[in-house]
Every structure is written in C-alpha cells, then in structure tokens.
C-alpha positions as CSV (number, residue, x, y, z in Angstrom):
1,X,-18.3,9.7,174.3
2,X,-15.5,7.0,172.5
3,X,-18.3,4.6,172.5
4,X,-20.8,6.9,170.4
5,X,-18.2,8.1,168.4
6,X,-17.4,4.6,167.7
7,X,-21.3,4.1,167.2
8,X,-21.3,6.8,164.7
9,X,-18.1,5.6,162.3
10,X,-19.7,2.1,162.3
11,X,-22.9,3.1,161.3
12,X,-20.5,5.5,158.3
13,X,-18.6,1.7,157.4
14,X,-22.7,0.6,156.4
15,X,-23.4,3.2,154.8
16,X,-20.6,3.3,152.8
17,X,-21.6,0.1,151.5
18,X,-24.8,0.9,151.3
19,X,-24.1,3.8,149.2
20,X,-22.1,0.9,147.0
21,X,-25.2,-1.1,146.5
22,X,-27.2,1.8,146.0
23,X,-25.0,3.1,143.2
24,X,-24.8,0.1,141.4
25,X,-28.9,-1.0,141.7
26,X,-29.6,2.1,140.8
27,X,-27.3,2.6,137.6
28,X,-29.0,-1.0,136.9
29,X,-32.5,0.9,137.1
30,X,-32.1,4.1,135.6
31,X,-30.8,1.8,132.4
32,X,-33.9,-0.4,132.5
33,X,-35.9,2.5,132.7
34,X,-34.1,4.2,129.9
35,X,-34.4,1.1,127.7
36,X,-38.2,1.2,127.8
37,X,-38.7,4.3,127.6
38,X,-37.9,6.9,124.9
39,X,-36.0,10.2,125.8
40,X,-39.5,12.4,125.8
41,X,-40.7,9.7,127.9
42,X,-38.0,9.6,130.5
43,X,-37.9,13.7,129.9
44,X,-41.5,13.6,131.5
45,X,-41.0,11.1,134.3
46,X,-38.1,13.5,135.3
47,X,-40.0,16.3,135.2
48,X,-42.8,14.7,137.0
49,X,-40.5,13.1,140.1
50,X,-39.0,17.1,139.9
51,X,-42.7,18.3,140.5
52,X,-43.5,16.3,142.9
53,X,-40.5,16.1,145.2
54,X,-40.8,19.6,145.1
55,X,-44.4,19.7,146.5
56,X,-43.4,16.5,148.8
57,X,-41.1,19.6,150.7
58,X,-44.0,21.8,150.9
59,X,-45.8,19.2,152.9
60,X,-42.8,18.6,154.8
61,X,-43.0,22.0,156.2
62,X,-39.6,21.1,157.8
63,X,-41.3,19.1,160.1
64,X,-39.0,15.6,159.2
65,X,-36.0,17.4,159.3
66,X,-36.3,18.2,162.8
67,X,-38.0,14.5,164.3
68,X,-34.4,13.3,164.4
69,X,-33.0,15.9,166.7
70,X,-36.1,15.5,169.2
71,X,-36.3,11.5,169.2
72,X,-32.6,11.7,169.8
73,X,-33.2,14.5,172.7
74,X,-35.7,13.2,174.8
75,X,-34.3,9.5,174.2
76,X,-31.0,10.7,175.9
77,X,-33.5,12.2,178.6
78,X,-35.5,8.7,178.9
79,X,-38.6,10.7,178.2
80,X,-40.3,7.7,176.2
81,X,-43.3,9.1,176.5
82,X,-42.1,12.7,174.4
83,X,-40.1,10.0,172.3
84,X,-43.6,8.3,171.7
85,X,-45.2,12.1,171.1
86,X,-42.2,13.6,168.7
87,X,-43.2,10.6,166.3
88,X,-47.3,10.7,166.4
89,X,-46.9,14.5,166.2
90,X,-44.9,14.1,163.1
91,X,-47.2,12.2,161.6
92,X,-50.4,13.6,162.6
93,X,-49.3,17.2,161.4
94,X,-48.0,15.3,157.7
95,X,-51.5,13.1,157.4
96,X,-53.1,16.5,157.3
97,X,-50.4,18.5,155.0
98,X,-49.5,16.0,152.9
99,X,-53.5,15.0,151.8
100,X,-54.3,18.5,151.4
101,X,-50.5,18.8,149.0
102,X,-52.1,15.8,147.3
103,X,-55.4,17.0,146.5
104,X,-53.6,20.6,145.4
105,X,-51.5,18.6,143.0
106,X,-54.8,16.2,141.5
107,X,-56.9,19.3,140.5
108,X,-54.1,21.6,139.5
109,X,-52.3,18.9,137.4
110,X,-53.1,20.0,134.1
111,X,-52.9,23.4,134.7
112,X,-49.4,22.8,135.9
113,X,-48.5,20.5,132.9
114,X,-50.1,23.3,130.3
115,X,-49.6,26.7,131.9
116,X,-45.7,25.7,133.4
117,X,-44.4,23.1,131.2
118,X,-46.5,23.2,127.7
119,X,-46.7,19.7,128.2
120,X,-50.5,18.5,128.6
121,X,-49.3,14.9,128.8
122,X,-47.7,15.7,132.2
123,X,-50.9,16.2,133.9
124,X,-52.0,12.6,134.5
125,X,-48.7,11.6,135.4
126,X,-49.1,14.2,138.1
127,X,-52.4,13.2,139.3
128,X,-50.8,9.8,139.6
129,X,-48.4,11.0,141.9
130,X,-50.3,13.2,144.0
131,X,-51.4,9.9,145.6
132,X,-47.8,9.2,146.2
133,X,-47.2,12.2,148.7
134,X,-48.4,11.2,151.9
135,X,-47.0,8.1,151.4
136,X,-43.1,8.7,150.8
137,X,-43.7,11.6,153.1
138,X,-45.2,9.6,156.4
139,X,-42.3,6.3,155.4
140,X,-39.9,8.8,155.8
141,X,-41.1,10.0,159.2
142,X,-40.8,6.5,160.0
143,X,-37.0,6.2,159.4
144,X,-36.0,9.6,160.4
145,X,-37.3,8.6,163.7
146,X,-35.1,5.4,163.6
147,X,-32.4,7.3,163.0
148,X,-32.9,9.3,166.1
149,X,-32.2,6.1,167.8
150,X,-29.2,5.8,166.2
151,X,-30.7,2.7,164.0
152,X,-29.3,4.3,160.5
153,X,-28.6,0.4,159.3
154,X,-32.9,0.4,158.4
155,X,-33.0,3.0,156.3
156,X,-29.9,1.9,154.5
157,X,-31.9,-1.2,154.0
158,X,-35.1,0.2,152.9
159,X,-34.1,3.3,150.6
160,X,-30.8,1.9,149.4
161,X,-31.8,-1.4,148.6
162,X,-35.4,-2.7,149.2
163,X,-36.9,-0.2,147.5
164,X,-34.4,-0.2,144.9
165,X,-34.7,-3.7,144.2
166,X,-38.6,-3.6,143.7
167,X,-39.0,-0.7,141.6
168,X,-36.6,-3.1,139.1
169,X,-38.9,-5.9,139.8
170,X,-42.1,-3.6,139.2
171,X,-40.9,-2.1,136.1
172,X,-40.2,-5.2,134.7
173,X,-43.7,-6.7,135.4
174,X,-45.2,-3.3,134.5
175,X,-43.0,-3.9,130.8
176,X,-44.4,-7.5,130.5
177,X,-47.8,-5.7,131.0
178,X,-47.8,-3.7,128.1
179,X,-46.9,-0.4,130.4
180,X,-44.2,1.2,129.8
181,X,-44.7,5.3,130.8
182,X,-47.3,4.5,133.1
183,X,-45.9,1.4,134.6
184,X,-42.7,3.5,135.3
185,X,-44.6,6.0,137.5
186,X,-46.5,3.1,139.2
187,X,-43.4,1.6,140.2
188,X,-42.3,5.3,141.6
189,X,-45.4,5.1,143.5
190,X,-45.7,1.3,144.6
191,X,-41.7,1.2,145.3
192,X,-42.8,4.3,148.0
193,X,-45.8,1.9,149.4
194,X,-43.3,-0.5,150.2
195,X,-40.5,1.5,151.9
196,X,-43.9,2.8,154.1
197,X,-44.3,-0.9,154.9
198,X,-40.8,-1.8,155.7
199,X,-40.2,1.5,157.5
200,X,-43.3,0.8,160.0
201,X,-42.6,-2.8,160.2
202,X,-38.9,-2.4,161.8
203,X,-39.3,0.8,163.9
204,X,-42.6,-1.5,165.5
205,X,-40.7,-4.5,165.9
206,X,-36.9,-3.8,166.1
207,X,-36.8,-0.4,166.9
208,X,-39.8,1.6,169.1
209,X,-43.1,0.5,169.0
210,X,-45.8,3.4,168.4
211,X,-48.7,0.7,170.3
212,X,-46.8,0.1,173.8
213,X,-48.6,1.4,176.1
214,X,-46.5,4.1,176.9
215,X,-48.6,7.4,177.3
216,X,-47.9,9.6,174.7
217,X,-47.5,13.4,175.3
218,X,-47.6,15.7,171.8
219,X,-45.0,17.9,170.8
220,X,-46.5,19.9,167.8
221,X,-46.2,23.2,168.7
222,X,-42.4,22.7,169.7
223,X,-41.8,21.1,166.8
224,X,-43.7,23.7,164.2
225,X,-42.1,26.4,165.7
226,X,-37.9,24.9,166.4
227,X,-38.9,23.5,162.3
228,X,-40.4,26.8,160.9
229,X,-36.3,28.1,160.1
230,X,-35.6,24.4,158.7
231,X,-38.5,24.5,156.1
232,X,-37.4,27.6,154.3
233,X,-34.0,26.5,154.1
234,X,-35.3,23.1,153.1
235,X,-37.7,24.4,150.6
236,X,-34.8,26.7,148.9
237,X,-32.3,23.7,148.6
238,X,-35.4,21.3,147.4
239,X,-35.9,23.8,144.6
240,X,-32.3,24.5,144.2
241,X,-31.5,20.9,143.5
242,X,-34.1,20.3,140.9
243,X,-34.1,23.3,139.2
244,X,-32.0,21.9,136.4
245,X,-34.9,19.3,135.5
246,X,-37.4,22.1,136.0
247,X,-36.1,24.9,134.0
248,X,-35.4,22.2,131.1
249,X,-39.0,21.4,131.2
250,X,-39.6,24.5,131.5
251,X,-38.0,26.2,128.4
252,X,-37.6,23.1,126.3
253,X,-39.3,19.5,124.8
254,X,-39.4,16.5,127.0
255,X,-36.7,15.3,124.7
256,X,-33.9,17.1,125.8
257,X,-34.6,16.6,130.0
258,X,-34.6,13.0,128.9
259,X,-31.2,13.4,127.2
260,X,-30.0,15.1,130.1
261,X,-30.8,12.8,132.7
262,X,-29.1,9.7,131.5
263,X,-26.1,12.3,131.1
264,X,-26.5,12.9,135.0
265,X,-26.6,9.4,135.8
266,X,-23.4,8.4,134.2
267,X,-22.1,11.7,135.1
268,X,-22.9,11.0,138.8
269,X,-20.6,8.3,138.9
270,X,-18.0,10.0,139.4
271,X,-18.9,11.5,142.5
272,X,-19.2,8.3,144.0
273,X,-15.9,8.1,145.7
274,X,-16.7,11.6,146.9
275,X,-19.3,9.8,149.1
276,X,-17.7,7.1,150.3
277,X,-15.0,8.7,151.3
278,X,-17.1,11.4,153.1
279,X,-19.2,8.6,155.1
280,X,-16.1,6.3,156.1
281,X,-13.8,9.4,156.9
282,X,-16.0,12.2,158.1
283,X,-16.9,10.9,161.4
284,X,-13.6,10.0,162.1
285,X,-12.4,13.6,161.5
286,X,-15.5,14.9,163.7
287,X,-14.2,13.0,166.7
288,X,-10.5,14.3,165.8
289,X,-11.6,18.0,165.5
290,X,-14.1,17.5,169.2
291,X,-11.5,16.2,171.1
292,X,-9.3,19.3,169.5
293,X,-6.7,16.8,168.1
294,X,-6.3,19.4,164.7
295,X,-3.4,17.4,163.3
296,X,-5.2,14.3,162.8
297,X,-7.8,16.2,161.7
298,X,-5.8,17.6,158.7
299,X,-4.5,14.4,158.3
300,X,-7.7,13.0,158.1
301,X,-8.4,15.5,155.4
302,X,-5.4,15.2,153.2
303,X,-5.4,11.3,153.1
304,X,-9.3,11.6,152.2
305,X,-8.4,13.9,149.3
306,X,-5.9,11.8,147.9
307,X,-7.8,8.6,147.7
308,X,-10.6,10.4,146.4
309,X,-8.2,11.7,143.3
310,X,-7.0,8.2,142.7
311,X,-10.2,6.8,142.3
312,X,-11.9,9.6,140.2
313,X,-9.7,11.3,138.4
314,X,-9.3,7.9,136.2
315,X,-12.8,7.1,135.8
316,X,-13.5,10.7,134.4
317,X,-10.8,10.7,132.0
318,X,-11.6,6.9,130.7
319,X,-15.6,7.9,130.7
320,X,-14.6,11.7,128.9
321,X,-13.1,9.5,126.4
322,X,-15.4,7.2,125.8
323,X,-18.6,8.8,126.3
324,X,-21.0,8.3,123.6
325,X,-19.8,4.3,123.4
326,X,-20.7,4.1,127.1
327,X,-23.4,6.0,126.5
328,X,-25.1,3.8,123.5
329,X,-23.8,0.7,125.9
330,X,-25.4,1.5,128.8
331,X,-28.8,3.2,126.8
332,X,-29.0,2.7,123.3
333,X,-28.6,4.4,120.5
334,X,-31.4,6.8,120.9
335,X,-29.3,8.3,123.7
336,X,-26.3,9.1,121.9
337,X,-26.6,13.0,122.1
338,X,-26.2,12.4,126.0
339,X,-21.9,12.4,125.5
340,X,-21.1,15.7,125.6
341,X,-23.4,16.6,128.2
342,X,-22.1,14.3,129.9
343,X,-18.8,15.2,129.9
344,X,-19.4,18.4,130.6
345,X,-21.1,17.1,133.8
346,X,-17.7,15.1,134.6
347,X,-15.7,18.0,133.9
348,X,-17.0,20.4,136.8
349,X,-17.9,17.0,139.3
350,X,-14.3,15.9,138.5
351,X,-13.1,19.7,139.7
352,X,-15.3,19.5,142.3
353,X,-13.9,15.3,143.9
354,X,-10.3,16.9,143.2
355,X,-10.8,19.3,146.1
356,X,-11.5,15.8,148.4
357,X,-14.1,15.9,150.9
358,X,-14.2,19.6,151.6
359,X,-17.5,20.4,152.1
360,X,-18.4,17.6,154.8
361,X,-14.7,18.2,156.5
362,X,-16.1,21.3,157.1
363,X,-19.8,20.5,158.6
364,X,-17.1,17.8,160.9
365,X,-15.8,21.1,162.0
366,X,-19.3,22.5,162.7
367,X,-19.3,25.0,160.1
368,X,-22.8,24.1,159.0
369,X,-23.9,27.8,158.0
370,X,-20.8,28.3,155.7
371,X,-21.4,24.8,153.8
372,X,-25.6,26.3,153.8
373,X,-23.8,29.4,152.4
374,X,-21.9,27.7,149.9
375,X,-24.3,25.8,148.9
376,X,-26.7,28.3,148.0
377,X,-23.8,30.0,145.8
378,X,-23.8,26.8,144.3
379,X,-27.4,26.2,143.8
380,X,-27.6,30.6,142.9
381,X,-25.2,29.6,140.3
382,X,-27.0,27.2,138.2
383,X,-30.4,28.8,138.4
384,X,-29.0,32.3,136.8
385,X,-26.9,29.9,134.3
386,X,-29.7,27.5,133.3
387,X,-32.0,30.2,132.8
388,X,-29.4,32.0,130.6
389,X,-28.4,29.5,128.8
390,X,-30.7,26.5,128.1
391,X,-32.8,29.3,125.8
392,X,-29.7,29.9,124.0
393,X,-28.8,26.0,123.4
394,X,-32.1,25.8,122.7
395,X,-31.7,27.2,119.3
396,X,-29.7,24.3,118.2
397,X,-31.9,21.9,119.7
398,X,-28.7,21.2,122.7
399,X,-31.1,22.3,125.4
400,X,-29.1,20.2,127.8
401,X,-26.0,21.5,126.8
402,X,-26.6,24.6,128.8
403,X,-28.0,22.7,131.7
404,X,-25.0,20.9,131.9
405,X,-22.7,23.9,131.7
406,X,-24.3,25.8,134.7
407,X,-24.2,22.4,136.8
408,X,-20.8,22.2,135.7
409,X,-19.8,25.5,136.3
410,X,-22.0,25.5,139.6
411,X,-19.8,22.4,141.1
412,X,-16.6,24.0,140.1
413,X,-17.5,27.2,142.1
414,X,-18.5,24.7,145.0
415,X,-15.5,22.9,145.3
416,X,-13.5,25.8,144.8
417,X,-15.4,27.4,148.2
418,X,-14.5,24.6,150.2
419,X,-10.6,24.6,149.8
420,X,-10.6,28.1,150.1
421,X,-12.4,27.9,153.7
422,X,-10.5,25.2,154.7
423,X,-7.0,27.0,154.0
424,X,-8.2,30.1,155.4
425,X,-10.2,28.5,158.8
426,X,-7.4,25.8,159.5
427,X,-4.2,26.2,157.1
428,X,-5.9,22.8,155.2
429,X,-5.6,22.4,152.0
430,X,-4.6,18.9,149.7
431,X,-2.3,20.1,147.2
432,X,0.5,18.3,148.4
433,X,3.6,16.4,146.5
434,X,1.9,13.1,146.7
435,X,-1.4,15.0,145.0
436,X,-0.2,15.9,142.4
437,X,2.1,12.6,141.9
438,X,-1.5,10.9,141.4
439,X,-2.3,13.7,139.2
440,X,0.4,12.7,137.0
441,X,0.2,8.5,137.1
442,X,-3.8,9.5,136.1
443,X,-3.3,11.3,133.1
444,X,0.0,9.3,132.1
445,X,-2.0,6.1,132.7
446,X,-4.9,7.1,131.0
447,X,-3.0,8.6,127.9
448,X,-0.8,5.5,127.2
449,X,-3.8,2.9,127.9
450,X,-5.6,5.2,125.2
451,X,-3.1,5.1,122.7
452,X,-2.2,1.3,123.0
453,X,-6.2,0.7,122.2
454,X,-6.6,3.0,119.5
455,X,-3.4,1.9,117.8
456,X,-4.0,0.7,114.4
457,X,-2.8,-2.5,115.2
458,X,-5.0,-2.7,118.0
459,X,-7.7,-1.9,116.3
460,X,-7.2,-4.3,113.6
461,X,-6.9,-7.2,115.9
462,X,-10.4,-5.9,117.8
463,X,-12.4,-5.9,114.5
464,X,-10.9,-9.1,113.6
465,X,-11.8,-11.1,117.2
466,X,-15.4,-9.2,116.7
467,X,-15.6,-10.6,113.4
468,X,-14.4,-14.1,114.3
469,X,-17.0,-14.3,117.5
470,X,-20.4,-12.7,115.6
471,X,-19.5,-16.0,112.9
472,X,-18.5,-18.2,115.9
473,X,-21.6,-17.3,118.4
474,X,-24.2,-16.6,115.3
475,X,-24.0,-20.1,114.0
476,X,-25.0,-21.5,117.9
477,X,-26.4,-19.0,119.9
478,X,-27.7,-16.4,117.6
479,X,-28.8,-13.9,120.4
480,X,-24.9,-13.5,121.2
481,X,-23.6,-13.4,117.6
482,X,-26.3,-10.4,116.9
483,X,-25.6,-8.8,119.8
484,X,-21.7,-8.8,119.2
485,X,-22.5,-7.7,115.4
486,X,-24.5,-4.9,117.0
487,X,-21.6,-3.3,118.7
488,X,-19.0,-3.7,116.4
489,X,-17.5,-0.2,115.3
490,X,-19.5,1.8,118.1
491,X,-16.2,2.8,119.8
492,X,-17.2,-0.1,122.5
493,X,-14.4,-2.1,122.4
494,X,-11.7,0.1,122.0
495,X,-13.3,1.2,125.3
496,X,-13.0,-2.0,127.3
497,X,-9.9,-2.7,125.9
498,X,-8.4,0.9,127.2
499,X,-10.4,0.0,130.9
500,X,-8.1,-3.4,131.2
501,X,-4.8,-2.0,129.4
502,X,-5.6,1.2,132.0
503,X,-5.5,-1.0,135.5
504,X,-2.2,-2.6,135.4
505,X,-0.5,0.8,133.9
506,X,-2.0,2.4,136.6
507,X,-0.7,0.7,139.3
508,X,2.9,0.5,138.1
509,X,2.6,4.4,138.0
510,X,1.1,4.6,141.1
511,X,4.1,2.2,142.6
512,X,6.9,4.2,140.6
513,X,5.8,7.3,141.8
514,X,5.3,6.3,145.5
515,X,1.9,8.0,145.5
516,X,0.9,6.7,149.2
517,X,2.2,8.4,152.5
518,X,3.0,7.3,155.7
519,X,-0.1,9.1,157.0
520,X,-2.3,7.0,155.0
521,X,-1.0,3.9,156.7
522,X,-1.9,5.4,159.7
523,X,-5.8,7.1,158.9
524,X,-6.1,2.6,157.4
525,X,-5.6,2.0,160.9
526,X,-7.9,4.6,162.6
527,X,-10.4,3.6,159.8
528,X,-9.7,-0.6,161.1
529,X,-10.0,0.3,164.4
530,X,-13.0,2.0,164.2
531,X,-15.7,0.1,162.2
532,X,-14.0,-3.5,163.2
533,X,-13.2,-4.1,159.4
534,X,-10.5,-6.2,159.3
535,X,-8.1,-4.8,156.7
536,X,-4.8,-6.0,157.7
537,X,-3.7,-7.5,154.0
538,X,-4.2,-3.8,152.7
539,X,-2.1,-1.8,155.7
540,X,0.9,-4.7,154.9
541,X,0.8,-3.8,151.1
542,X,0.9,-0.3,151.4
543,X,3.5,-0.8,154.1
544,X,5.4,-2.9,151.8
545,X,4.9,-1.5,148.3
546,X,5.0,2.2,148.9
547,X,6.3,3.5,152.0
C-alpha cells in the first residue's frame, strides 16, 4: 500500500508541474490567438469548441470515464488479456459513436448555427470540427488507458504540453498563411491529430502494446452497462461547464463571448494555486485519511489553505487593480471591455481559493457524491443566473457582465459548500490566526505597493523614464521606441512598478507577522519525503525565519 501511495503523490509532484507548464503555454496561446483574431472571431471559436465538446460527450457515452477503472482492475488481476479487451472495446464502441456524432454535427451545422445561435457563420466552423470528434475522442481512450497503468507522466506530456506547443506552432504558420479564423480551428483540429499520434505511439511502445499477441477477450457489454450512470452525470457536468459560452452565444453577438473569454483566461489565473496545491497535497491527505491518521489529515488541510491564500489573494488584488492595463497588455486594445468582467470573475474565484482545497480534501475523504452534489449546485447556479441575466446586460451591450456575475456568484456558493461540509463532517475548517495574519500582510502589502506607484512623484518619474527610453530606443531600434511610446499612459507601468514594489513589502509583512506554522514545516517534509524533491533550503528558511 506505502509503495502505491507513494506512486500516486509522485505522479501529483508531475503533474503539478505539468499544470505549471500548461498554465503558462497556454496563457501564451490564448494571447496569440486573441491577437489575430477579433473579439467576434474569438466569440465564435468559443462557441464552436463549446458545441463541439459538448457533442464530443455525447459520443463518449461515458464509456472513457470508466476504461481507467477496468485497465486498472484486471491489470491488478493479471488478466492481460481483459486488459487488451477493456481498451479495443473502448475503441471499437467510440469508432462507431463518434463517426455517427460527426456526421450528425456536418449536416446539422447550419441549422445549429442559425436556428440556436443566429450566427450562420458558425456553421462551417462546425462542419470543420465534426471531423475533429473521433479523433480527440479515440486519443483520449488512448491515455485514459495509460493512466489505468498508472503511467499519468504521458498524458501530462501530450495534453499539457505537446499539444499545447503545436497548436502555437500551427497558428502561427496558419497566420503566415493568410488564415486567421480558419487557421485557428485547423490548429484545434490538427493539435487533436497529434495528441492521437503521441497517445498511440507511447501506450505501443512504453506502455501496453494493443498488437502483442495476447488474445483479446471484449468487454462491451460490461462496460456499457457499469458506464450507463457515468454518461448522465458526465453529460450534465459537460453541459454545466460550458453553459456560460453557450448561453452567451446563445442570447448575444459573437462579440461579447469573445470579450468574455479573454476575461476567463486571465481570470483563471487565479485559480492556479488552487490546483497545484490540490495535486501536490491531495494525495498526501488521501493516504492520511485511509490509514485513519485524521490529525494529519486536518493538518494537511489547514497548511493547504494557507499557502493557497498567500499565493492568491495577492495576485487577485494586484490583477483587480490593474485589470484593463493587463488586459490591453496581454490582448490589445480591442479587448479593453474584458476588465470588469474580469474582475468580477476574480472576485468569486478569489472567494472560492480562500476556502483552500476544500472540494478535493473532501473527494480524499471519499465523499465523491457530496462534491457531485455540490457541484451541480454550482453548475444549477450559473445556468438560472446566466439565463437571467445576460438578457438584462444585454441591453447595455455588457452581455458578459452577467455571465460573469453568475460564475462569480456560482464559485462563491461552491466554495462556501465545501467549508461548511468539512466543519460539519470532520470539525475542519482554515480560519485560523495564521489565516487571517496572511489576510492582513495581503491587503496591507497590496495597498501600500499601490499607493507608492500611483504617487504623484512616482508617476512623474515613470512618464519621464518612458519618455527618455521611446527617444533613446526610437533613434536605434525603432520597433522598441514605438512599442514603449504605445504603452505609455495605459496604466501599464504603474502596474509593473506596484508588481516589484509589492514582492519585497510582502515578504517583510509576511516575516513581521509570522504567517507560517510549525505544522507547515512539517506537511514540507511529508511533501520531501514523498515525491523525492529535494527541498531542504526551503524547510531551513521557514525554520529559521518564521517559526
């Protein structure tokens, strides 16, 4: 049992990175994307994705999310030849599905586009990506299967970084091209191709190979009827997560589901440390809570929540500030409306991080049907919102306003369920002294690394280095000087300037105010111990500098 669970946080240590990688690759791509595209354009590739995933489930009939548990099952029994028939029987039943999803989609695509979304143009982007289902659908088989042999580290590699990386390479050759709508559906479809590749490639040659000679004995009927309970809930939370894109397309222009969506993506930052967090911590709490050691467990929990404060709560509060600067930064000018829905979006993720982990502490607990239960409160709750209130926003052209409220809102209410379940199931909760000491060296930090950059002083100074480098860099390099002139009084600088003042006033808070504890040293060491990452020079500085 140690040596699986040790299996298991090792495999969270890589996927922690991976979700590091993937975050930044894809920030990197969604910009690209947005940069060639205008906001009605990236408002239909949303909607199209939406569409599309949402028929890629329907194919799935729950099928996928049940090959891991019977790979894993009749691995453990040594029944290769099951093993061999859980994966062929997967893909046989999903050849057949997911054509028949794809032809549905190709002749119904301009009904769709008209008679759902008022939006003829949609149509051939949705005939493009019928061709796309049975492809994303079988690669995925591929590395669901791998991950029944506990092999996670592939699809880590394919979906949260191969891919990634060629759908940046495609768009930009699809750019040179002359395609820039088109070209960014291509690389959605191509980028799928070569996951399928790369999936197929290392379950044949590092994983299990599908053309051993190893008889194969078909599991369908098994399978279809242990995954008939799986699609339904699949299906709801597919529709649930998308419904934001869906209604906006839905009940307004393209415009404003493009405006939204770079909103999200910024917006989703935020809930970055959530995840990591989650997949270094979780599995260590999992093996606390099975071998009943429940005071680890909430130690686990506690420490989880506090580090995920200290990391989000300051990069809400810098990017509430700063929102339409790092907004026009990261995606021009045409995407300038995208702030306050943005901040909005931060808002409820931010109430939802400050409740730590709470969710996944509670599927480590095996409480899988509350977090289903929660989450279909959650997803309940921005359907009925969205649907009330993107028509209202709509009459000031703010469409994605009201999206972002009810996913706002939505979050809140889901964070808000998971402390409440974990005080009442195990006394848990993370409001603690040290909490709300990080609460405080946030906001203090933030407000004083605010006021020094917007000082008038300060700003004097910025304007006057601006000015100085546009002459400096225009006379040599004109690309720099005109790029420098370009963002000079958009709010930009003052922004940097508060990010670096911010991280040294910070930590001086955070060392004032003592905000680690002596279980944090300790959940360092389980975390070292673990994964094998060496982080000795960290457990000596928190050892020496706060405790």
């Amino acid at each position: 049992m140690q040596a699986d669970l040790n299996l298991i946080v090792k495999g969270a240590a890589l996927m922690a990175l991976g979700v590091i990688a993937s975050k930044i690759l894809g920030y990197f791509f969604n910009i690209f994307l947005a940069r060639i595209l205008t906001p009605s354009e990236l408002g239909l590739f949303f909607i199209a994705t939406a569409v599309i995933g949402l028929f890629g489930i329907i194919a799935n009939i729950g099928i996928a999310d049940s090959l891991t548990r019977f790979v894993a099952f009749y691995k453990e029994k040594k029944d290769l030849e099951r093993v061999k028939g859980s994966i062929l029987s997967t893909i046989r039943i999903h050849i057949v599905s997911s054509i028949a999803i794809g032809i549905t989609v190709f002749f119904l695509s301009d009904w769709i586009a008209i008679a759902f979304f008022s939006k003829p143009e949609l149509g051939f982007l949705l005939k493009l990506l019928a061709f796309v289902v049975p492809v994303s659908l079988i690669a995925s088989d591929l590395m669901l299967a791998m991950d029944g042999f506990k092999k996670i580290q592939y699809k880590i590699y394919i979906r949260r970084i191969i891919q990634i990386i060629a759908k940046i390479i495609l768009l930009a050759g699809f750019f040179y091209a002359g395609l820039t709508l088109t070209g960014a559906v291509l690389t959605f479809i191509f980028s799928e191709a070569i996951g399928l590749v790369f999936a197929f490639f290392f379950l044949e040659k590092k994983v299990f190979s599908l053309n051993s000679k190893i008889k194969t004995i078909f599991v369908s009927k098994e399978m279809l009827v242990f995954s008939m309970p799986l699609f339904l809930m699949g299906l709801f939370s597919a529709v649930l997560a998308i419904c934001d894109v869906l209604l906006l397309g839905f009940f307004a222009p393209a415009y404003n589901t493009g405006i939204y969506s770079v909103a999200l993506d910024t917006a989703r930052l935020g809930l970055t440390p959530v995840e990591i967090m989650a997949v270094l911590g979780i599995p260590i709490a999992t093996s606390y809570f099975a071998l009943e050691k429940f005071a680890e467990f909430k130690k686990i929990y506690n420490a989880l929540a506090r580090w995920t404060l200290a990391m989000v709560l300051p990069l809400s509060l810098l990017l509430v500030l700063f929102a339409e600067p790092v907004q026009i930064l990261f995606f021009g000018k045409a995407y300038a409306n995208s702030a306050l829905a943005m901040s909005i979006l931060l808002t409820g993720f931010l109430f939802y991080a400050v409740t730590g982990p709470a969710q996944q502490t509670l599927i480590a607990a095996g409480k899988t049907k509350l977090t289903l239960f929660n989450a279909i409160i959650a997803g309940v709750t921005v359907a009925v919102l969205d649907i009330i209130l993107i028509p209202l926003f709509m009459q000031s052209n703010s469409a994605q306003i009201g999206a972002a409220i009810g996913t706002a809102i939505a979050y809140i209410a889901w964070g808000a369920l998971g402390i409440i379940e974990l005080h009442w199931l195990f006394r848990i909760q993370p409001f603690t002294k040290t909490y709300f000491k990080i609460v405080l060296a946030g906001i203090s930090g933030t407000a004083i690394a605010f006021l020094l950059a917007t000082l008038p002083i300060t700003q004097a100074g910025i304007n006057a280095f601006m000015a100085a480098s546009a002459k400096l860099f225009g006379a040599g390099i004109p690309i720099i000087g005109k790029l420098i002139s370009g963002i000079t009084g958009t709010g930009i600088m003052p922004a940097l300037v508060t990010g670096l003042v911010f991280l040294p006033i910070y930590a001086l808070f955070f060392l004032a105010l003592k905000c680690f504890e002596k279980e944090d040293l300790e959940v360092l060491v389980a975390i070292e111990r673990k994964t094998g990452f060496r982080i000795e020079f960290l457990r000596k500085i928190v050892k020496k500098l706060f405790l």
